[in-house]
N, C-alpha and C positions, 0 to 999 in steps of 0.2 A: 514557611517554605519560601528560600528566596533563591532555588536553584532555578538557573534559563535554559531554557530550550531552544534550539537552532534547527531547523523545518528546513533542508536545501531540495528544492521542487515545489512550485506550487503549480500545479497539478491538483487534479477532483483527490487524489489519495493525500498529497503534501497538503495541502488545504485543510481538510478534515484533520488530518492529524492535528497541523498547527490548532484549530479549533477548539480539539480535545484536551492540547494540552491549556491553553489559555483557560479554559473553564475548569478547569481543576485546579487553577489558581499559580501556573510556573508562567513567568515572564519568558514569551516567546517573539522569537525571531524569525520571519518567514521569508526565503531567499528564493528568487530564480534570477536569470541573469537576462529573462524575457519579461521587460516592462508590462505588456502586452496581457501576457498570464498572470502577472503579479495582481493588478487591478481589476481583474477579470475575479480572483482570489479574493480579494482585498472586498469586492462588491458582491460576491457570493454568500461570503464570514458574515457580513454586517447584514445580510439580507434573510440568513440561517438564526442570526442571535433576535431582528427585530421578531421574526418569526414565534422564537421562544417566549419574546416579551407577551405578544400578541396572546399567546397559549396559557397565559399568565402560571409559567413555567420559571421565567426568571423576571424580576422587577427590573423598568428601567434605570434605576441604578445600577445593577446588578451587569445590564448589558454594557453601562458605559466603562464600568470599573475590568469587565473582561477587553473592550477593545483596548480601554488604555496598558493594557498589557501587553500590546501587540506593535513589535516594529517587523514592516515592511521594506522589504532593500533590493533592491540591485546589485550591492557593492558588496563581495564576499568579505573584503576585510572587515565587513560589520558581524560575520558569522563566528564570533567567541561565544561561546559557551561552557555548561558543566555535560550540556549530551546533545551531542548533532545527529540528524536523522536524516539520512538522505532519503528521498523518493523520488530521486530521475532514472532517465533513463537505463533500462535492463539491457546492461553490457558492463560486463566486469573489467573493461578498463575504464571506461568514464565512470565509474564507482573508484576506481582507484583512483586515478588524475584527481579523483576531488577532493579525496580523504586525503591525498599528501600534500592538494596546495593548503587544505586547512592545517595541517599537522605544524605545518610553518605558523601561524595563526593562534594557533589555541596551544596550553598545558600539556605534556605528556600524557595526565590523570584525566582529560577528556575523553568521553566515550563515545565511542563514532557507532551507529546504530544502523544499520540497512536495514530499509523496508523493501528488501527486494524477495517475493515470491516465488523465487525458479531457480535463482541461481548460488552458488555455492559461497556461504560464507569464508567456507576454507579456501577458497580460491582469490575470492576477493582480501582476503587479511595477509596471502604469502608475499605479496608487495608494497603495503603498507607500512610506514614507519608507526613503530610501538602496536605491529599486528596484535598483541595479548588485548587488546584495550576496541578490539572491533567485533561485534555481540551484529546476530541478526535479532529483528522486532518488527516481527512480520504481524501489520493490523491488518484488518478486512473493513470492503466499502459498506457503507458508511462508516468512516472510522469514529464519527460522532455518537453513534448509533451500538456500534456492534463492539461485542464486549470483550471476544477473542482476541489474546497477542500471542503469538509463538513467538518465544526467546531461544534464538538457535547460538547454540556453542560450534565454534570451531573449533579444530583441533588446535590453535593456540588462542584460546576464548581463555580470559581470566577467571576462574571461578568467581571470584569475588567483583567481578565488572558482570558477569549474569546475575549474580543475585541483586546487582546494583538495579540493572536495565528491569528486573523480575518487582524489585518492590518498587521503583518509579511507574510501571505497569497501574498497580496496587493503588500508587496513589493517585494516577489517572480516574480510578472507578472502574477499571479494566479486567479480565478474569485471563491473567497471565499464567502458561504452560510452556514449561522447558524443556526442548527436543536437542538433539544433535544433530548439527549437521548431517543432509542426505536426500537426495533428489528429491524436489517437491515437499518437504520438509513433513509434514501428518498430513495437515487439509488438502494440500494440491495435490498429496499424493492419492488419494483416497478419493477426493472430489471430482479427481479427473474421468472418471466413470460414467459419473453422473449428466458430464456433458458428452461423450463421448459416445455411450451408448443410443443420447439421446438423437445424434445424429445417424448413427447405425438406423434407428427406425425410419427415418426419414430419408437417406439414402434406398433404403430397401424397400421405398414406397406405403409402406405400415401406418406412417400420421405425418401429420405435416405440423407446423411448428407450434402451433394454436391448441391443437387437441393434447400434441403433448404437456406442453407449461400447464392446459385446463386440469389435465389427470396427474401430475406430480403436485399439483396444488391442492388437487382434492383429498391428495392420500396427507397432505400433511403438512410437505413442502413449503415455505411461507412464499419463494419464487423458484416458476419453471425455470430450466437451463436455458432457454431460448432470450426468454426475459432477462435473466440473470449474466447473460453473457453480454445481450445489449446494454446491460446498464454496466460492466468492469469496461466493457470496449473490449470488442474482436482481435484489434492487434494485440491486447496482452495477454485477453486469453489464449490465443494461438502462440505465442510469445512460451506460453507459460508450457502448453501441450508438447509444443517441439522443443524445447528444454528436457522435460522428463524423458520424450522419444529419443534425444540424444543421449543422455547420461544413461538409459536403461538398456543401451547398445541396439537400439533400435528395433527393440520386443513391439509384435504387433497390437498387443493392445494397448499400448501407449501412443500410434499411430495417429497423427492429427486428420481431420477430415478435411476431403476435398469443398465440403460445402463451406467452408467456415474460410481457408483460404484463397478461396473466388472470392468472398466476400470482404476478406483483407483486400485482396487485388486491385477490387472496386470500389476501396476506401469506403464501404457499409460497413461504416465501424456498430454503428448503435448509437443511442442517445444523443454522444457527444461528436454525429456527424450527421444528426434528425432522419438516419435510415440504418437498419442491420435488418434482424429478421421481420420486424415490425419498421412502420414508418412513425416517425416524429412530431 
C-alpha cells in the first residue's frame, strides 16, 4: 500500500481522519494553513498514538513507524496526492477555492473527497475542475474510533472514483456505505431528531439537559444529545440543523432551536470552548 493521503484541516475531525488514515498504513499529509492548529494537531496525534502505546494496543515501534508516516505542512504546494480530503470550513465556496488551487497541483485522476456533513456534494463538484472525480466521505467524531463513512455520489460522482473512495473506506478498517447525494445525507438526516427533539423537552420545561443525556443513555444510547453536541461543537451542529432547515424549504421540524443559537452567540460551543451545556 503505497498510496498518500492529503488531510486539508487540521481540526478535532482533519486530525482524526489524518490519524486513521496513517494507522492503516497510507502515507499521509496533514495541511491547514494555521501553524497554530497544525501543532496543536501534530501534539494531539502523538499524544493519541503514546496513549495507544500505553494501552499496549500498539508497540512503540509501531507508534514510531505510524508518525513517520506523517508530513505536517503549511504549504499547500506540499498537498499532492492519490486522495485529498478536505475538512475545513462548511461553505461551499471555500470547498471550491481549495479543490481548484489544488487541481492545479495534483493529477486529473486525483480524488478530491469532502468531509463535509450538511452540504451538497452536487453543489460543491458544479465548479470544480474534473467535477467527475469529487466523492463525499463523510466520517463521524472520533474518526479514530468510529467505523461509519458515507460515500456520497453526486450527480457527476464517477462511479468508479465511489467505489475507489468505498474500498479506500475498507482499507481504512472502516464500515463504508453509499448514499446519493441529499440534504443531510442518511445520519444527519435522521439524527437531526435526536437533538432536536431533545431540545423541544427542555424548551417546554420537561428536563433539563442532565436528566435527558442520563435517560437516552440509559435506554441504550452510548451518548446523550446534550453531551454529544458538546463534544461535535455547537457551531457545527447548528451549522448542520440550519442547512437541512434550509434545503427542506424551511419545514418545521427541521427548525433549529433557539437554545443551541444563544449558545452559538455566546461562543458555548462545548469542549473545544471548556463551556456548552455542561462546563469543562
Amino acid at each position: 500500500m503505497n498510496q498518500t493521503i492529503c488531510i486539508c484541516g487540521a481540526g478535532t475531525m482533519g486530525s482524526s481522519i489524518a490519524q486513521a488514515a496513517a494507522q492503516a498504513g497510507f502515507t499521509t499529509i496533514l495541511f491547514d494553513v494555521n501553524t497554530a492548529v497544525l501543532e496543536k494537531a501534530k501534539a494531539a496525534i502523538e499524544k493519541n498514538l503514546q496513549s495507544l502505546t500505553e494501552k499496549g494496543k500498539i508497540s512503540a515501534a509501531e507508534k514510531e513507524t505510524i508518525l513517520n508516516r506523517f508530513q505536517f505542512t503549511g504549504e499547500i504546494n506540499h498537498c499532492v496526492a492519490d486522495v485529498i480530503i478536505e475538512a475545513i470550513i462548511e461553505k461551499t465556496e471555500a470547498k471550491v477555492s481549495l479543490f481548484n488551487q489544488l487541481s492545479e497541483l495534483n493529477h486529473s485522476d486525483t480524488v478530491f473527497a469532502s468531509n463535509t456533513s450538511s452540504l451538497s456534494i452536487t453543489d460543491i463538484q458544479k465548479n470544480v475542475v474534473h467535477p467527475q472525480r469529487v466523492v463525499g466521505m463523510h466520517f463521524f467524531n472520533p474518526a479514530t474510533i468510529m467505523k461509519l463513512v458515507e460515500v456520497v455520489k453526486g450527480e457527476q460522482t464517477n462511479d468508479t472514483v465511489a467505489q475507489q473512495v468505498y474500498d479506500l473506506c475498507k482499507q481504512m478498517g472502516k464500515t463504508p456505505v453509499m448514499c446519493k447525494d441529499a440534504p443531510g445525507f442518511i445520519v444527519n438526516r435522521v439524527a437531526r431528531h435526536y437533538y432536536l427533539e431533545a431540545f423541544k423537552l427542555v424548551e417546554e420545561g420537561l428536563a433539563d439537559f442532565a436528566t435527558v443525556d442520563k435517560l437516552m443513555e440509559a435506554s441504550g444510547f452510548k451518548m446523550g444529545p446534550f453531551k454529544l453536541m458538546d463534544l461535535i461543537g455547537n457551531d457545527i451542529n447548528l451549522a448542520v440543523s440550519q442547512s437541512l432547515y434550509d434545503a427542506f424549504n424551511h419545514t418545521e421540524r427541521f427548525r433549529p432551536s433557539p437554545i443551541q443559537q444563544d449558545k452559538v452567540a455566546k461562543g458555548e460551543l462545548g469542549k473545544k470552548t471548556g463551556k456548552g451545556y455542561y462546563q469543562y
